[in-house]
GUMI-520438 format. One line per 3 residues: number of its first residue (from 1); their letters; for each residue x, y negated, z negated of N, C-alpha, C. Coordinates in nm, 2 decimals. Each point is the difference from the previous one (the first is absolute). Layout:
NUM = a = X/Y/Z/X/Y/Z/X/Y/Z; ...
This chain:
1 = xxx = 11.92/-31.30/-3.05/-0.10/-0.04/0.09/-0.03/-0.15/-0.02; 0.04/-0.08/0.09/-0.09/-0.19/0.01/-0.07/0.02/0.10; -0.09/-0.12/-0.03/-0.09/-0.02/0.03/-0.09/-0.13/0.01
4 = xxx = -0.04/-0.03/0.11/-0.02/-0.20/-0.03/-0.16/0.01/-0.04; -0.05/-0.08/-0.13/-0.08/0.00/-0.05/-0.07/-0.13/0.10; -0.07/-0.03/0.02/-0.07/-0.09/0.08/-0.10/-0.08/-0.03
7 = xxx = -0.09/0.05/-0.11/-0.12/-0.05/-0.09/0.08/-0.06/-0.08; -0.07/-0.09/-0.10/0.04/-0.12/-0.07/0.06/0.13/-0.14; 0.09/0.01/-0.07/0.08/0.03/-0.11/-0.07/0.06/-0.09
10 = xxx = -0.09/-0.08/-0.06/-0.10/0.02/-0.10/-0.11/0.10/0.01; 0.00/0.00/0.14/-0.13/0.05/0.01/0.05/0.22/0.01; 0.16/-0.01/-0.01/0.03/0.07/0.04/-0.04/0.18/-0.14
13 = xxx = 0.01/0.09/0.04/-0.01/0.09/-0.09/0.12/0.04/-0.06; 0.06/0.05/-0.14/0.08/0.01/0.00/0.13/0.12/0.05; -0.08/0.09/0.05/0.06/0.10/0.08/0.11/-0.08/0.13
16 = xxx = -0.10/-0.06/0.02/0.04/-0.08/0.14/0.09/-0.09/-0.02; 0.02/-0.10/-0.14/0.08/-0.08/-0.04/0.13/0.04/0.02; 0.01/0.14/-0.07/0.10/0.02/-0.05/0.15/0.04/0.12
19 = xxx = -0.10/-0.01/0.11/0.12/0.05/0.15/0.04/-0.16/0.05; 0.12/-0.01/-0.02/0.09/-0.13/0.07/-0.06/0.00/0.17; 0.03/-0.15/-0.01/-0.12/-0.03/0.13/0.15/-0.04/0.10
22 = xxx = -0.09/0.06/0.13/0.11/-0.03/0.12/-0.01/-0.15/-0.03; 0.12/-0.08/0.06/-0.01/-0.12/0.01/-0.08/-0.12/0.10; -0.08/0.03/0.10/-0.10/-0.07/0.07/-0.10/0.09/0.11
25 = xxx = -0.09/-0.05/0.01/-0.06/0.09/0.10/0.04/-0.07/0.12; 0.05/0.14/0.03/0.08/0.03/0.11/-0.08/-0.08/0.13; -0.14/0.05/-0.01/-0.08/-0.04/0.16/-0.01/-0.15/-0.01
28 = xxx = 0.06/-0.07/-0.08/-0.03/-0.15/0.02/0.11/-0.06/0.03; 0.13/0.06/0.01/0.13/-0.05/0.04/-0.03/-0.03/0.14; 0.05/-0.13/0.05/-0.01/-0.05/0.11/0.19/0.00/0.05
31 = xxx = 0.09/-0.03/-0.06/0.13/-0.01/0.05/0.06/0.14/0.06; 0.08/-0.02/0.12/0.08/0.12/0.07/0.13/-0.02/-0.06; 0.04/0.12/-0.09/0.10/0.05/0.02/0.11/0.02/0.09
34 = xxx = 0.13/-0.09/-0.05/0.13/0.03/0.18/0.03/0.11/-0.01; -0.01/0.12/-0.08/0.07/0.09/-0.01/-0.09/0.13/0.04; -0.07/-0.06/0.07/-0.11/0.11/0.04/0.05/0.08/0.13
37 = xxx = 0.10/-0.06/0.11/0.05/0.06/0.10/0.07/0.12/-0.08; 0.08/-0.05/-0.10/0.06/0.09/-0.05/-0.03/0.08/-0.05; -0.12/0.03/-0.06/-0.09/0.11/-0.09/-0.06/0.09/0.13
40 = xxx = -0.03/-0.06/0.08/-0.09/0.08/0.09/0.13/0.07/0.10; 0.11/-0.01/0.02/0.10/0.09/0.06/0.06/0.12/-0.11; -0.05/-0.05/-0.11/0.05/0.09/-0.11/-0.12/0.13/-0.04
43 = xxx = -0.10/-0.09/-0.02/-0.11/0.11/-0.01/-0.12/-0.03/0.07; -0.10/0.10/0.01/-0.09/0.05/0.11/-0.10/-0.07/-0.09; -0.03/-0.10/0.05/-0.13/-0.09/-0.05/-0.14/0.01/0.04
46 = xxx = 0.01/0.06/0.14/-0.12/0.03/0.08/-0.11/0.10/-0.10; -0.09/-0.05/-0.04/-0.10/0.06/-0.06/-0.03/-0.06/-0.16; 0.04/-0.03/-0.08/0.07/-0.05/-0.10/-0.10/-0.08/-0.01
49 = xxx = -0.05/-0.08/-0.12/-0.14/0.01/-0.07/0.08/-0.14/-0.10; -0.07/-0.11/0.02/-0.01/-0.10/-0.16/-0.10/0.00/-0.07; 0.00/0.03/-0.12/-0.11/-0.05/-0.08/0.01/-0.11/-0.04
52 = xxx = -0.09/-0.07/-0.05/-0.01/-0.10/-0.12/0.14/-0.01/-0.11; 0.01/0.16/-0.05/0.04/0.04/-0.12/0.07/0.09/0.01; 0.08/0.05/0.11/0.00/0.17/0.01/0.07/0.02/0.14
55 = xxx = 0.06/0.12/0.05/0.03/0.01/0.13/-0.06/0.13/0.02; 0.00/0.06/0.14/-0.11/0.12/0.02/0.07/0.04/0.18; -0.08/0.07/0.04/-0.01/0.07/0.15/-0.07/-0.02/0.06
58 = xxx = -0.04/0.05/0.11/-0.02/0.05/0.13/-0.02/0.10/0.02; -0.05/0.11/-0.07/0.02/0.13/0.04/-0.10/0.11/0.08; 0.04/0.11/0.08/-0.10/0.06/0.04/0.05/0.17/0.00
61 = xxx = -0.11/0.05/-0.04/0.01/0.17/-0.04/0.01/0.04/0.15; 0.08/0.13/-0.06/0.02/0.10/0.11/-0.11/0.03/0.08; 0.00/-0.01/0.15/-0.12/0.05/0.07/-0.12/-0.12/-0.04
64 = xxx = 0.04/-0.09/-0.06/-0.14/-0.14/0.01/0.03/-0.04/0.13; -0.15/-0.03/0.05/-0.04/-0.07/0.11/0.04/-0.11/0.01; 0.06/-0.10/0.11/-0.01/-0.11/-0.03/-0.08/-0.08/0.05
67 = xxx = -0.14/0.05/0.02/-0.10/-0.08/0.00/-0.09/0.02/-0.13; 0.06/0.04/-0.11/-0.04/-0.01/-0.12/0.06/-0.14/-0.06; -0.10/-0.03/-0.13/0.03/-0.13/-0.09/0.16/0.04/0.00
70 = xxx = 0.04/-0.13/-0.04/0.13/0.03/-0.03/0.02/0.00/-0.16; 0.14/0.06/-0.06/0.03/0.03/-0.13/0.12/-0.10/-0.07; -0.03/-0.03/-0.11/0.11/-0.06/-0.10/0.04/0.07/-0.09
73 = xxx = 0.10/0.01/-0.02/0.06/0.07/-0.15/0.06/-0.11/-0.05; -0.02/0.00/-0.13/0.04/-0.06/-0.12/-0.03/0.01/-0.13; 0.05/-0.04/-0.09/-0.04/0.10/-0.15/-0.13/-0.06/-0.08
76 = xxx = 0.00/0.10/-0.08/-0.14/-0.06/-0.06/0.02/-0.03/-0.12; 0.13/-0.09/-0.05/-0.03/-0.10/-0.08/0.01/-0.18/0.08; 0.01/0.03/0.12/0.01/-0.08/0.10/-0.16/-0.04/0.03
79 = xxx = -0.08/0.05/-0.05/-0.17/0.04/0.05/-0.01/-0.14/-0.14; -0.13/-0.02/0.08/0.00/-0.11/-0.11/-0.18/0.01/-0.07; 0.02/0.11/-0.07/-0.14/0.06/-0.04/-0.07/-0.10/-0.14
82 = xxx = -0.14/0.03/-0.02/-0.09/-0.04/-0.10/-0.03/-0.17/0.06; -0.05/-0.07/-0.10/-0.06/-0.12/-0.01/0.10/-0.07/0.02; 0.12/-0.04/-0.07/0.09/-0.05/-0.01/0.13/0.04/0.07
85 = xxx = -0.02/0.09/0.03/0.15/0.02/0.12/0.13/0.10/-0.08; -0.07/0.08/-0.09/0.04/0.06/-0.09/0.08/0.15/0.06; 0.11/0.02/-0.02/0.03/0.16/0.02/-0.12/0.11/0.00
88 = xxx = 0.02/0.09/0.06/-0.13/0.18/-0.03/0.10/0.06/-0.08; -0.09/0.05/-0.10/0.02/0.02/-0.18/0.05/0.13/0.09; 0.08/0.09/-0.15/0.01/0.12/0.05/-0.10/0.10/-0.01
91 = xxx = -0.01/0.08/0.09/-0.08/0.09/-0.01/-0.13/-0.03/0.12; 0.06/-0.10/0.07/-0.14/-0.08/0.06/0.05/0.05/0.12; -0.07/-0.01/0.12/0.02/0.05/0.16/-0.13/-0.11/0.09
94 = xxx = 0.06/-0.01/0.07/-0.10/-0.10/0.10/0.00/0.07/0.11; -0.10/0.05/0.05/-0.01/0.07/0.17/-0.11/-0.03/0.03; -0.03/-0.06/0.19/-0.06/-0.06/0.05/-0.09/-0.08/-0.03
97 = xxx = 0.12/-0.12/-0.04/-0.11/-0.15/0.02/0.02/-0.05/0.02; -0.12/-0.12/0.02/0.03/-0.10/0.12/0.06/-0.09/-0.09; 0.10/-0.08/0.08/0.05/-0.10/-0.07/0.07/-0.08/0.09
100 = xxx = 0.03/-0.16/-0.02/0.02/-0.09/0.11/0.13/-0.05/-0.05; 0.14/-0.02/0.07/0.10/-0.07/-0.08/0.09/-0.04/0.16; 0.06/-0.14/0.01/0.08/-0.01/0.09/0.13/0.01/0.02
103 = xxx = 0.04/0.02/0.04/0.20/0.10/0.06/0.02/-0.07/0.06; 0.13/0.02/0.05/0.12/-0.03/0.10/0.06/0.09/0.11; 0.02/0.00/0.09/0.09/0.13/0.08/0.12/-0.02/0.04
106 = xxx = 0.10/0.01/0.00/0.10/-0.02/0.09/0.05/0.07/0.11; 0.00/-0.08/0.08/0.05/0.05/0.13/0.16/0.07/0.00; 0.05/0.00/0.08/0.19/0.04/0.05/0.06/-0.10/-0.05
109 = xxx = -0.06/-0.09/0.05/0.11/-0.15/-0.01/-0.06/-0.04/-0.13; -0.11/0.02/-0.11/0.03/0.01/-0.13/-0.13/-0.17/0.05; -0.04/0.02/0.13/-0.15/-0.10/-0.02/-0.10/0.06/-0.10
112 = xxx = -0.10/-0.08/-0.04/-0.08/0.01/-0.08/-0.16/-0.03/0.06; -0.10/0.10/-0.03/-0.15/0.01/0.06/-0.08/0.05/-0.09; -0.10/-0.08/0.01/-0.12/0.04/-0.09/-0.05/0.12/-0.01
115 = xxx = -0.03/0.09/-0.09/-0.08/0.14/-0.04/-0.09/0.00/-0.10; -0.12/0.08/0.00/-0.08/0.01/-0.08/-0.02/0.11/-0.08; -0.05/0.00/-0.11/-0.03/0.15/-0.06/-0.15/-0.01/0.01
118 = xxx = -0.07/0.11/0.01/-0.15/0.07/0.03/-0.03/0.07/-0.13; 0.10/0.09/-0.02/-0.07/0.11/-0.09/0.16/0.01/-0.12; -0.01/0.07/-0.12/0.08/0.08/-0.04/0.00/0.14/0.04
121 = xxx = 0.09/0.04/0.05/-0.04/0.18/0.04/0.00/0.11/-0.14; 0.13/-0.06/-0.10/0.00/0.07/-0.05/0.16/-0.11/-0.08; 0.01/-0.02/-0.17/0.06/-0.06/-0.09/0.00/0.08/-0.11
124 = xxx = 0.14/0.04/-0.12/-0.03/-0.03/-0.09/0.14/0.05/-0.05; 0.04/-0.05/-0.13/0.08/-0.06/-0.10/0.06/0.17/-0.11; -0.08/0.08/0.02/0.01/0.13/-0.04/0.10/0.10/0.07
127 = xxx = 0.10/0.04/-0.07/0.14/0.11/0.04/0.07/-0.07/0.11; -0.11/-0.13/0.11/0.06/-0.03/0.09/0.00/-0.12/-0.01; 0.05/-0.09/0.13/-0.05/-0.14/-0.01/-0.05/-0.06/0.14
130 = xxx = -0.13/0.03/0.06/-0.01/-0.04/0.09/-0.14/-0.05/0.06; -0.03/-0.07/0.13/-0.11/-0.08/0.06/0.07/0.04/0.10; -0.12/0.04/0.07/-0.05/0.00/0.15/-0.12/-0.03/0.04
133 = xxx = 0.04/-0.10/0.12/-0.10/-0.08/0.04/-0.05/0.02/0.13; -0.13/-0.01/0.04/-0.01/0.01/0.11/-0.03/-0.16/0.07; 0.04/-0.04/0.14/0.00/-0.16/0.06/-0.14/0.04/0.06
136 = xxx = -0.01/-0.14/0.04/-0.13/0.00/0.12/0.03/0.00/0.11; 0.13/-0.01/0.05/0.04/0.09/0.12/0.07/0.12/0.05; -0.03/0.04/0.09/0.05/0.12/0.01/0.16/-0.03/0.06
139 = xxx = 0.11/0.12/-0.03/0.09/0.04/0.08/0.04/-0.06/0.10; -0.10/-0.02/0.13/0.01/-0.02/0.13/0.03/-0.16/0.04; -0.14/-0.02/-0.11/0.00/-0.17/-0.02/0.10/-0.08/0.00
142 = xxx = 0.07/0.07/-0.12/0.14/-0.07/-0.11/0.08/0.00/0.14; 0.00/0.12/0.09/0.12/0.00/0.11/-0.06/-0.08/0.09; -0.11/-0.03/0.04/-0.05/-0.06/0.11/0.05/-0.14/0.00
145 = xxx = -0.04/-0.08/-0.19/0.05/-0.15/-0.01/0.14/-0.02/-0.02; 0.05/0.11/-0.08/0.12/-0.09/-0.07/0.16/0.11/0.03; -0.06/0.11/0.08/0.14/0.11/0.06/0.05/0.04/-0.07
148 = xxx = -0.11/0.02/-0.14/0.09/0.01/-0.17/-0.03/0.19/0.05; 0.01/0.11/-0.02/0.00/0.14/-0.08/0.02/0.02/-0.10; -0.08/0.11/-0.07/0.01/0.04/-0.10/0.13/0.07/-0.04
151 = xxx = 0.01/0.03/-0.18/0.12/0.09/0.01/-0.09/0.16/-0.02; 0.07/0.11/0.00/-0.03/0.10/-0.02/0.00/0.04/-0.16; -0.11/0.06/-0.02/0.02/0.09/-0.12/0.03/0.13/-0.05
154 = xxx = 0.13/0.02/-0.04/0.10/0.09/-0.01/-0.13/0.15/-0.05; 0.00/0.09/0.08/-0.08/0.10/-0.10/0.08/0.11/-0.11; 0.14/0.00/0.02/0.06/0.08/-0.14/0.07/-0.12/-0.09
157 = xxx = 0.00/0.14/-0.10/0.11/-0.07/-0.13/0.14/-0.06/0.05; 0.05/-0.10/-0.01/0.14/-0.04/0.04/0.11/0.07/-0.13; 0.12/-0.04/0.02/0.09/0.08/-0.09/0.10/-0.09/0.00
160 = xxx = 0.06/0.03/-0.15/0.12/-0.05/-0.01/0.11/-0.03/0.03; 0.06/-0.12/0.04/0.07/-0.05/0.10/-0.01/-0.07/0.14; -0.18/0.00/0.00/-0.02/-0.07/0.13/0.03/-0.11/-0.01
163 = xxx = 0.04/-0.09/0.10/0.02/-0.14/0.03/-0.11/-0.08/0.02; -0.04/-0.10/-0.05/-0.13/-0.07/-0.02/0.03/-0.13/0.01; -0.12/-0.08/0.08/-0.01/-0.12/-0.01/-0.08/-0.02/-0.08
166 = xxx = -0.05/-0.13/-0.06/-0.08/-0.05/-0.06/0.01/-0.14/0.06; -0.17/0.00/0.05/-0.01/-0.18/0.08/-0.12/-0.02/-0.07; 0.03/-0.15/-0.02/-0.12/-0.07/-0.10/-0.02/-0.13/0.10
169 = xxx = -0.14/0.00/0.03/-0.08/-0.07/0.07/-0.03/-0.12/-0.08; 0.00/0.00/-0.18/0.02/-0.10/-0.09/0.07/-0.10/0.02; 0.11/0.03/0.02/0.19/-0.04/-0.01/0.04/-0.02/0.13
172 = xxx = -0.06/0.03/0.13/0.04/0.04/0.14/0.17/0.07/-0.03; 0.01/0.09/-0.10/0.13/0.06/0.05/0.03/0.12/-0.05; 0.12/0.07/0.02/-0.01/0.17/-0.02/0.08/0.01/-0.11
175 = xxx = 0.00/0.16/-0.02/0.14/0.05/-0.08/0.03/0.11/0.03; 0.10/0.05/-0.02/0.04/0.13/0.05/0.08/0.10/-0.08; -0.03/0.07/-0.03/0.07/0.11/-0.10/-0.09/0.13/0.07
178 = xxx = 0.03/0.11/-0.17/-0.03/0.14/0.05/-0.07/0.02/-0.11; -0.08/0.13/0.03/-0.06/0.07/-0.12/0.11/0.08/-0.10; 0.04/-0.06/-0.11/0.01/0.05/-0.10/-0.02/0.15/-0.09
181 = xxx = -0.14/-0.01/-0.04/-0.05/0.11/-0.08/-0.14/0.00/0.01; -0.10/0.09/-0.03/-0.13/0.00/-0.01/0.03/0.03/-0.15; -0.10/-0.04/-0.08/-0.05/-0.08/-0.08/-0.16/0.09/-0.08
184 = xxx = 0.01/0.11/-0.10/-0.11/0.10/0.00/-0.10/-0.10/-0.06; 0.05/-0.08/-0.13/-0.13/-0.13/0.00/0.09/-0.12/-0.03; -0.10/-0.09/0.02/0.06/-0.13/0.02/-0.14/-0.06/-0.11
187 = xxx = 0.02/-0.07/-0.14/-0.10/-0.07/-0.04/0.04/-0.13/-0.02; -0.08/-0.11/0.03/-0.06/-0.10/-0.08/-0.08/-0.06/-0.04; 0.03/-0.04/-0.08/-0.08/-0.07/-0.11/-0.12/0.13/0.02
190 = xxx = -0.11/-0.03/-0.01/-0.15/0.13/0.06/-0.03/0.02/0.08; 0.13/0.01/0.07/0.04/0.09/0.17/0.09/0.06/-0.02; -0.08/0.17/0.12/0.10/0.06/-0.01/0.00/0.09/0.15
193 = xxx = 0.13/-0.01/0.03/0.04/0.03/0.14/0.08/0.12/0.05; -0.07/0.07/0.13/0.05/0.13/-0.01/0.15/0.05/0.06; 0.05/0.07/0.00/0.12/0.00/0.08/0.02/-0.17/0.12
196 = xxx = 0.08/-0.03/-0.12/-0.01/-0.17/0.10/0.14/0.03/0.06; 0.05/-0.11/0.09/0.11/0.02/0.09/0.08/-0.13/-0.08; 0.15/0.08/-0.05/0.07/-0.16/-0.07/0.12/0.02/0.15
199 = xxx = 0.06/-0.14/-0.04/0.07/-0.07/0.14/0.12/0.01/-0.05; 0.12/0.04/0.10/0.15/-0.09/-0.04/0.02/-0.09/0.00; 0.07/-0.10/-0.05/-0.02/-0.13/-0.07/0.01/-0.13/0.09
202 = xxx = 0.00/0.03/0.16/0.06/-0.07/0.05/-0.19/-0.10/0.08; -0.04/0.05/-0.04/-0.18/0.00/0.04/-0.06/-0.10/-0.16; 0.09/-0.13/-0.01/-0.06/-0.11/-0.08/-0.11/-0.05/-0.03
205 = xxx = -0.13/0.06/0.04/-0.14/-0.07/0.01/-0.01/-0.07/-0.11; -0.10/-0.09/0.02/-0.07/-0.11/-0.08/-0.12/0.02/-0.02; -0.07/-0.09/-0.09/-0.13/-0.01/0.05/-0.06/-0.10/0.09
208 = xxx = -0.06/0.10/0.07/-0.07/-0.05/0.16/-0.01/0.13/0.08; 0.18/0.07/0.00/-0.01/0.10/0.08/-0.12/0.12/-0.03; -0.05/-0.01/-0.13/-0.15/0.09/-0.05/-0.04/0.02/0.14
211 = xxx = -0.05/0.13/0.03/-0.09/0.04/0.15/0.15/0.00/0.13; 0.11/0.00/-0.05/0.04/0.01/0.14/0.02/0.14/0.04; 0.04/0.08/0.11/0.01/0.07/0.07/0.14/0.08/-0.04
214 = xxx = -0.04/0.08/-0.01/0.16/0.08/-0.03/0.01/0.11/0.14; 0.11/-0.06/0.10/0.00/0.02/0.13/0.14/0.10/0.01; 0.02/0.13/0.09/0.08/0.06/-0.02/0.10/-0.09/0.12
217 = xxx = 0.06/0.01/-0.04/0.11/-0.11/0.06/0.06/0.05/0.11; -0.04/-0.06/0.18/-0.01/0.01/0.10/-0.09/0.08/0.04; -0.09/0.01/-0.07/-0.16/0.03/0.07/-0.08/-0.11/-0.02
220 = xxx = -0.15/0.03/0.05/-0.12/-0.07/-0.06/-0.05/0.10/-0.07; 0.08/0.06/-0.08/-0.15/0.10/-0.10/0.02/-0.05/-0.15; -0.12/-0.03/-0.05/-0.04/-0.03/-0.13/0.01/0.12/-0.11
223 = xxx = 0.11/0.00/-0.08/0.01/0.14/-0.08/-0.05/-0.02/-0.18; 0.00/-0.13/-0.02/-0.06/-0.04/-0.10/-0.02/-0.14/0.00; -0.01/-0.10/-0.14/-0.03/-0.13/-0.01/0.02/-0.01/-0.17
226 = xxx = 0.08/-0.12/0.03/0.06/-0.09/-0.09/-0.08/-0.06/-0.11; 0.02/0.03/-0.14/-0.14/-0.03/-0.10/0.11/-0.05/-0.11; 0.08/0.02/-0.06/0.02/-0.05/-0.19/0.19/-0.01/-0.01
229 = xxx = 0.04/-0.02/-0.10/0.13/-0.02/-0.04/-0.02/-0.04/-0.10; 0.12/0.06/-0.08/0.05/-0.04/-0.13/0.11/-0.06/-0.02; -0.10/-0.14/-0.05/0.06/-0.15/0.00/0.11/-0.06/-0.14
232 = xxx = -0.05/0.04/-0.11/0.06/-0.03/-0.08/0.08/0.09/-0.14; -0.01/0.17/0.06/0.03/0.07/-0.10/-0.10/0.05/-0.05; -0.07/-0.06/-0.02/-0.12/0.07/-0.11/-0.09/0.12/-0.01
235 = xxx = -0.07/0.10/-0.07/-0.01/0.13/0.01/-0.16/-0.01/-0.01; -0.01/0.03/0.14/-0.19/0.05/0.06/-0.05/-0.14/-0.03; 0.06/-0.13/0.02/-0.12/-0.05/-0.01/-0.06/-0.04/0.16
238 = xxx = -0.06/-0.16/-0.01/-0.01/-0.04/0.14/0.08/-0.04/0.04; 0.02/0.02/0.14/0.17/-0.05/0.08/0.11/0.05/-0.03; -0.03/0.11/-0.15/0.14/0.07/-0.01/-0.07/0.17/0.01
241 = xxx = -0.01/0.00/0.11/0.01/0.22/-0.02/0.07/0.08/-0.05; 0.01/0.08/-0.06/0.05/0.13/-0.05/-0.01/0.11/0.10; 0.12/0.07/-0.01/0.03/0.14/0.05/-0.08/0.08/-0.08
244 = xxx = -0.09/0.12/0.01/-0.04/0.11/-0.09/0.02/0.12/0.11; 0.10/0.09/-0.10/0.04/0.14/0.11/-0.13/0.08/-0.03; 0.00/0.08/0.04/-0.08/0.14/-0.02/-0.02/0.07/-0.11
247 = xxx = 0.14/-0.04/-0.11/0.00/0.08/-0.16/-0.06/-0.11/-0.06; 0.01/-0.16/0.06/-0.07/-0.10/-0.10/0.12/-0.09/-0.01; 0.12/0.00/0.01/0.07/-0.07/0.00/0.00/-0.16/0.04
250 = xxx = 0.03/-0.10/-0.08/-0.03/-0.14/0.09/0.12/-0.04/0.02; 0.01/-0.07/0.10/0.12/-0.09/0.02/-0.07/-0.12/0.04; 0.13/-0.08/-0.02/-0.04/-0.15/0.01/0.13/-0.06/0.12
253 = xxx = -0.02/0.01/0.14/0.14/-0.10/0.04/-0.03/-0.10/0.07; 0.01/-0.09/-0.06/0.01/-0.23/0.00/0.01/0.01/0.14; -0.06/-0.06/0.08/0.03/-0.04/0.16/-0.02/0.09/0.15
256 = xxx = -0.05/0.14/-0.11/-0.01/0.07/0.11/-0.17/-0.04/0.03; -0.01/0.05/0.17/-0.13/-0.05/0.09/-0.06/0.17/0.03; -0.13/-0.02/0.04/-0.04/0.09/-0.04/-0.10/0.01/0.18
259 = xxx = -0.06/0.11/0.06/-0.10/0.03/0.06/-0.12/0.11/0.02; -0.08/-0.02/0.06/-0.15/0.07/0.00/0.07/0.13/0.15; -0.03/0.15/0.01/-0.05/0.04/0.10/-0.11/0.01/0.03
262 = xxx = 0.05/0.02/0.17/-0.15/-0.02/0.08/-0.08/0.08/0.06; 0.10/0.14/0.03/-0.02/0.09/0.05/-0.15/0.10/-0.02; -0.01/0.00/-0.16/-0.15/0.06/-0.02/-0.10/-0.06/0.05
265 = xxx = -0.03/-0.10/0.03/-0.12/-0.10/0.05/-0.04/0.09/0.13; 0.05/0.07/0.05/-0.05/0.10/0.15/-0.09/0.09/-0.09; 0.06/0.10/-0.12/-0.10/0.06/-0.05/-0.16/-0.04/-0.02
268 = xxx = -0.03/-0.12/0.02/-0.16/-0.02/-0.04/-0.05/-0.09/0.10; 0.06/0.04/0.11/-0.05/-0.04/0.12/-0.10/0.08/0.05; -0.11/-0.10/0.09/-0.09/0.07/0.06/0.06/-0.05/0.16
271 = xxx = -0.11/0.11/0.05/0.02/0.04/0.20/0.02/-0.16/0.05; -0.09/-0.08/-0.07/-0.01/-0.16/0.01/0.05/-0.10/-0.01; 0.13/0.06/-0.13/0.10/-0.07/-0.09/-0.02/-0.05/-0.11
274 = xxx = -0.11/-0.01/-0.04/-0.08/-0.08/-0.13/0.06/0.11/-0.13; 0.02/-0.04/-0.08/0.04/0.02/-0.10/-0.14/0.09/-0.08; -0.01/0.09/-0.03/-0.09/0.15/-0.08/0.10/0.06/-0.09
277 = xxx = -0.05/-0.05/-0.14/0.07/0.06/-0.11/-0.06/0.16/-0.03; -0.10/0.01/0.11/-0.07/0.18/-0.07/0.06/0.06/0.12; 0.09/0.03/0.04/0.05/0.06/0.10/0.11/0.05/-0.08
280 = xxx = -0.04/0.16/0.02/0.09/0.15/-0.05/0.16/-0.04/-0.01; 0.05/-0.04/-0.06/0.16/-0.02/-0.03/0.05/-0.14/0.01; -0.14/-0.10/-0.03/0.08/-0.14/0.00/0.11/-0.06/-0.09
283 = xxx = 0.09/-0.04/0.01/0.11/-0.03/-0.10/-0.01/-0.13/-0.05; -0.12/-0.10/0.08/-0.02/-0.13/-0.10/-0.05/-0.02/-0.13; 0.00/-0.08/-0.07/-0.05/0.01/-0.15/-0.15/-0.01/0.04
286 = xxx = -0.10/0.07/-0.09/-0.11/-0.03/-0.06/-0.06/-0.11/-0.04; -0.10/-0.05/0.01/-0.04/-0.08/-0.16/-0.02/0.05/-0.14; 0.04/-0.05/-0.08/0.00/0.05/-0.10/-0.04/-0.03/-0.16
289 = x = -0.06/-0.17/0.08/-0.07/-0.09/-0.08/-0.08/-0.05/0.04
């Protein structure tokens, strides 16, 4: 998992230190890219999300209004929590707050438009890795100014062998492989991740791609999202995850990328869409600290 630190170094905590920083924030880049015709014939950019630090969605649940706020997905070490802009510890959960942060959208043609965050719906760093955000505009809006739509959010488990994109709104560009294996835990460092989704090898992410979209390949449906890789070999720490089976077994393999499913986030949905962790069979994490 990277991540662009933004606050002055010092000031930083060392939880937060210790995650390699994307290389610039992203929303300040002013130069176009020539190879942008070419990315946008290759993959489906429409909806697609820059952060500062991070890449993210567009997304909207099954049966959402689209005269409702509109939705972002992206992960929640992408969230840039506490005083200092620090990671959410494990064990921690953020649901419904307000919170102000500025985005990007991209259109078809891979144009770029202002967005806003309102609220957090619901973040956190526990079994999973994720931020959802609510904008201050709704659905209709986003279509009324910019002809952007949302993507959809897949409501089952995807399976092995699906064909997947991964588009990073960071990077303005995609990758394309398949699912691999599901993954019973995935730790690092004092994270730990639940049935994660690892990739065939042909899906190179970096840091930046953090929060991107893991899109089943010739649809618009969102089946998971792009969080960590193991960078240098090394066993459970940060930026290097471990495999742990079911008997406890770890594995360690150098380069392999790693993802979040998305599918449970319907379980703790309300009539409204808002995220309710006391709802009979929710599958999202708890707080737990």
């Amino acid at each position: 998992m990277k991540f662009l630190i933004v606050l002055a170094v010092l000031a930083i905590s060392h939880a937060a230190h210790a995650f390699p920083k994307a290389p610039f924030n992203a929303l300040e880049v002013t130069n176009d890219h020539s190879d942008k015709s070419e990315m946008a014939s290759q993959y489906d950019f429409e909806g697609i999300i820059k952060l500062s630090n991070c890449s993210g969605s567009l997304v909207r649940f099954a049966g959402q209004p689209t005269s409702s706020k509109a939705v972002v997905l992206t992960n929640g070490h992408c969230h840039q929590a506490g005083a200092f802009g620090g990671m959410i510890k494990p064990g921690a959960v953020i649901v419904n707050k307000a919170f102000s942060r500025d985005m990007k959208i991209f259109n078809k043609e891979m144009k770029l438009f202002p967005v806003k965050v309102s609220k957090v719906m619901y973040a956190t760093m526990t079994d999973t890795d994720i931020s959802l955000y609510e904008l201050t505009e709704s659905y209709d809006s986003i279509m009324s100014k910019y002809k952007i739509e949302a993507f959809s959010m897949d409501t089952i488990k995807p399976f092995v062998g699906t064909n997947i994109d991964i588009v990073s709104g960071y990077w303005d560009r995609g990758y394309s492989c398949a699912i691999d294996a599901f993954i019973f835990q995935l730790k690092e460092e004092n994270y730990l991740f639940q049935d994660s989704i690892r990739y065939t090898d042909t899906c190179d992410t970096v840091g930046g791609t953090s929060g991107s979209p893991i899109i089943s390949r010739g649809t618009r449906n969102v089946i998971g999202i792009n969080n960590t890789a193991n960078e240098s070999g090394r066993k459970c720490t940060m930026n290097n995850p471990c495999e742990i089976t079911q008997e406890g077994k770890i594995t360690v393999l150098r380069d392999k990328k790693y993802g979040q499913q998305t599918y449970t986030i319907y379980s703790c949905l309300r009539p409204d869409f808002n995220v309710d962790l006391t709802i009979p069979g929710c599958l999202l994490p708890k707080p737990k600290v």
